[in-house]
C-alpha positions in Angstrom: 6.5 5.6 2.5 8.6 5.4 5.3 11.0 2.7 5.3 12.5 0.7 8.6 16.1 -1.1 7.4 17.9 -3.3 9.7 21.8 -3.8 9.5 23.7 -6.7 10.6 27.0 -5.5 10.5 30.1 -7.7 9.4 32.6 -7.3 12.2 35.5 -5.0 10.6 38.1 -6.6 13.0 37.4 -9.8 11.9 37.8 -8.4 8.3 41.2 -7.0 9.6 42.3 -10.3 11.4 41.5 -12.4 7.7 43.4 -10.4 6.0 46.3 -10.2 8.4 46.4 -14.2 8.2 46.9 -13.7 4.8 50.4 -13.6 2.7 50.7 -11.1 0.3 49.8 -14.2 -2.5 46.6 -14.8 -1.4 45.9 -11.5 -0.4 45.7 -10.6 -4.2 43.5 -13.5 -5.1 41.1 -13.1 -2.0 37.4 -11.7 -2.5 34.8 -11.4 -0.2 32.0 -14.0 -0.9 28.9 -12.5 -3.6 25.9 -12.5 -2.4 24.4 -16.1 -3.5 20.9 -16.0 -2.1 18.0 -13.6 -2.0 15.1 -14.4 0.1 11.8 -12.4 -0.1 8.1 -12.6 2.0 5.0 -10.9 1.9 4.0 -11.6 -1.7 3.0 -14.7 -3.5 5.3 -17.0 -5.4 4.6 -14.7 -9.1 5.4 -11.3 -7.9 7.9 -12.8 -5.8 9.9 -14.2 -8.7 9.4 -11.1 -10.7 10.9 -9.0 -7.9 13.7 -12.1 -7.6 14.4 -11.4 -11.2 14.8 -7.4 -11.0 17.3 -7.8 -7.6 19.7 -10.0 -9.8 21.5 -7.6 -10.8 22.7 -6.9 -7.2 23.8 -10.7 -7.0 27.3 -9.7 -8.2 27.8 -7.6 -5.0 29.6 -8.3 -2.2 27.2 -8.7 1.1 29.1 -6.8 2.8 29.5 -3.6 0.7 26.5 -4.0 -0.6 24.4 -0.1 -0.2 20.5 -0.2 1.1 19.6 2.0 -1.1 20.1 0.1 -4.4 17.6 -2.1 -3.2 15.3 0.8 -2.1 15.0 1.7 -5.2 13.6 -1.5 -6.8 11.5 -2.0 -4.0 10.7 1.6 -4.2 9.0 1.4 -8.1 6.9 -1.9 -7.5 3.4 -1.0 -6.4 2.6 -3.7 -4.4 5.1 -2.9 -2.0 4.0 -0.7 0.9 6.6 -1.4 3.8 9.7 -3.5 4.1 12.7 -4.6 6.2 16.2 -5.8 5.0 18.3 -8.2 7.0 22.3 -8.9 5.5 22.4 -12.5 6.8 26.5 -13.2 6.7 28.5 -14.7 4.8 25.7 -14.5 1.2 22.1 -14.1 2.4 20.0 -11.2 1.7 16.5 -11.2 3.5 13.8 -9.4 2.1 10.2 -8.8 4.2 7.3 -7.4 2.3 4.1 -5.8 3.9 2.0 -5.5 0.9 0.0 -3.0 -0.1 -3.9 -3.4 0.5 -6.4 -2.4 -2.2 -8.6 0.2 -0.9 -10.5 0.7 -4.1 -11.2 -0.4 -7.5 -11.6 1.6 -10.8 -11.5 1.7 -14.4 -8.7 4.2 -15.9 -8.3 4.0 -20.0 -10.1 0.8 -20.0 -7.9 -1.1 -17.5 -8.6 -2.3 -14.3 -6.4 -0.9 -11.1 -7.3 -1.1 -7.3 -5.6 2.0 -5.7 -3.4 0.4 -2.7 -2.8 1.8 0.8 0.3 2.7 -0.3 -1.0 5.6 -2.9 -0.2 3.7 -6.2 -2.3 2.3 -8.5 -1.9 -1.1 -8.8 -2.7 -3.1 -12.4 -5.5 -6.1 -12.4 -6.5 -8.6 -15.0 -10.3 -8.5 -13.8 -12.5 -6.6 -11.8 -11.9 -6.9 -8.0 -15.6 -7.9 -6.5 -14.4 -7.2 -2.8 -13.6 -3.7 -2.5 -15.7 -0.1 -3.4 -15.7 0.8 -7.1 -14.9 4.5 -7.4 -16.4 6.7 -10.0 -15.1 10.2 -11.2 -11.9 12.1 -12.3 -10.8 12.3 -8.9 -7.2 12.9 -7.4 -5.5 10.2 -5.0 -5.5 12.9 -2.5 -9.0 13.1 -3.0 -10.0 9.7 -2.2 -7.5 9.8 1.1 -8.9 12.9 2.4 -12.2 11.2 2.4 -10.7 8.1 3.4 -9.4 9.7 6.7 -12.8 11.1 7.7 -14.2 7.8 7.3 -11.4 6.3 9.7 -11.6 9.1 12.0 -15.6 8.5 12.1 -17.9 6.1 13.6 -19.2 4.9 9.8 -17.3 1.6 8.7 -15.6 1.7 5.4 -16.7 -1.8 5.1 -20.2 -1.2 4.3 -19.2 1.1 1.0 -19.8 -0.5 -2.7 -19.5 2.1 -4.7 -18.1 6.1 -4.7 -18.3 8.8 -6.8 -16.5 12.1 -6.8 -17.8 15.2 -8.3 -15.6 18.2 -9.6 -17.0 20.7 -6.8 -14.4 17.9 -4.2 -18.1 16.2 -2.7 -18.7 12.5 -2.5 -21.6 9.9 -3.2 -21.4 7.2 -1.6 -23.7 4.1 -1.4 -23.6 1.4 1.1 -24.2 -2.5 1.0 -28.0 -2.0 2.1 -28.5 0.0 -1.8 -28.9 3.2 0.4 -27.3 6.5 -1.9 -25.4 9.0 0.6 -24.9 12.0 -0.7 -22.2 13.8 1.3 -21.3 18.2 1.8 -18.3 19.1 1.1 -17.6 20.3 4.7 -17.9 18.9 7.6 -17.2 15.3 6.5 -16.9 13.8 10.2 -19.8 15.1 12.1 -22.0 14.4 8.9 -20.4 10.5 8.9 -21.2 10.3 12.7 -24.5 11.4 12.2 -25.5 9.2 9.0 -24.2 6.2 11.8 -27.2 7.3 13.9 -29.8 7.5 11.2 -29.2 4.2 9.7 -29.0 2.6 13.0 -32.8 3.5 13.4 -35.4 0.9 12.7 -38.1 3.3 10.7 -35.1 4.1 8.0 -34.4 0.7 7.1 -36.4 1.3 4.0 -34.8 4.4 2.6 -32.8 4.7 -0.9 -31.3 8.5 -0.8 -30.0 10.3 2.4 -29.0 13.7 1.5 -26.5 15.8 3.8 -25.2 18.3 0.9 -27.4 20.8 3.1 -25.7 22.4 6.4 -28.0 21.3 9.6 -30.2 19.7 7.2 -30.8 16.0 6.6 -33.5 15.0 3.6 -34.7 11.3 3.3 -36.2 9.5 0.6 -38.2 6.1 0.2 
């Protein structure tokens, strides 16, 4: 994901000018301050400390000369992260802001729980998550995304989706809050979402269990 990294930079004149006002005796002894204090938002006080404890071992850096990128790549491997921003805040701050990764879907993958996160990664659980679709089905992340970005693109609200299911042929199931089954094509994905909008937006199909698009300009209902 792309990242946005903001620089403070330490004055190099100043730099010049201490060390100018310095004698050749202190010169030798004198060292940039470490970096003291790591601040981090965006994730609760847990994961928070566990990413704490994985960025100590930058702590023996000097702020200054300290890279991005050997942050990047801590924040990189944790899979709650989705976005961040990094602030040097001179003379032994580093500032750390999160925008965690939001769980699109849950699933059950060599009987452990995961939510798949907006960010692409799965991310571990202890339980079940109750508030987001289950998804069914040896499906790829792409796979999920590609339907995903119909849905977005469409007038059908993600919202309304408990459960999914992919099928090897790359077509979806999906079934809404209501207990209605949708069974999707392959093709088309868009103008098929649009038009599944209208149909349950009429009164008389209130009562229906399977709507069945797999058909090209054919639509089949069931009670």
């Amino acid at each position: 994901m792309p990242q946005q990294i903001n620089k403070k930079f330490f004055p190099f004149f100043f730099v010049f000018l201490l060390f100018c006002s310095l004698n050749n005796k202190n010169v030798s002894k004198f060292e940039l301050p470490k970096i003291q204090k790591i601040n981090i938002s965006g994730l609760n006080s847990q994961n928070t400390n566990l990413l704490k404890k994985k960025l100590e071992q930058i702590k023996s850096q000097d702020l200054f000369f300290l890279k991005s990128s050997e942050i990047e790549n801590i924040l990189n491997q944790n899979n709650l992260v989705e976005k961040y921003k990094i602030f040097k805040k001179y003379p032994s701050t580093l500032e750390v802001k999160i925008q965690k990764a939001e769980p699109l879907v849950f699933l059950i993958k060599d009987a452990q729980y995961f939510s798949l996160g907006s960010n692409g990664k799965l991310i571990a659980s202890k339980e079940a998550i109750k508030n987001i679709p289950i998804i069914f089905g040896d499906f790829e992340i792409r796979d999920f995304f590609k339907l995903k970005n119909f849905i977005d693109e469409s007038n059908f609200n993600y919202q309304q989706i408990t459960e999914l299911f992919y099928f090897q042929s790359g077509r979806w199931d999906i079934k809404i809050k209501s207990g209605i089954l949708i069974k999707l094509s392959s093709e088309n994905l868009k103008d098929s979402l649009n038009l599944l909008v209208k149909i349950l937006d009429e009164k008389k199909f209130k009562k229906l269990k399977v709507i069945d698009m797999r058909q090209k300009n054919q639509v089949v209902i069931s009670e």
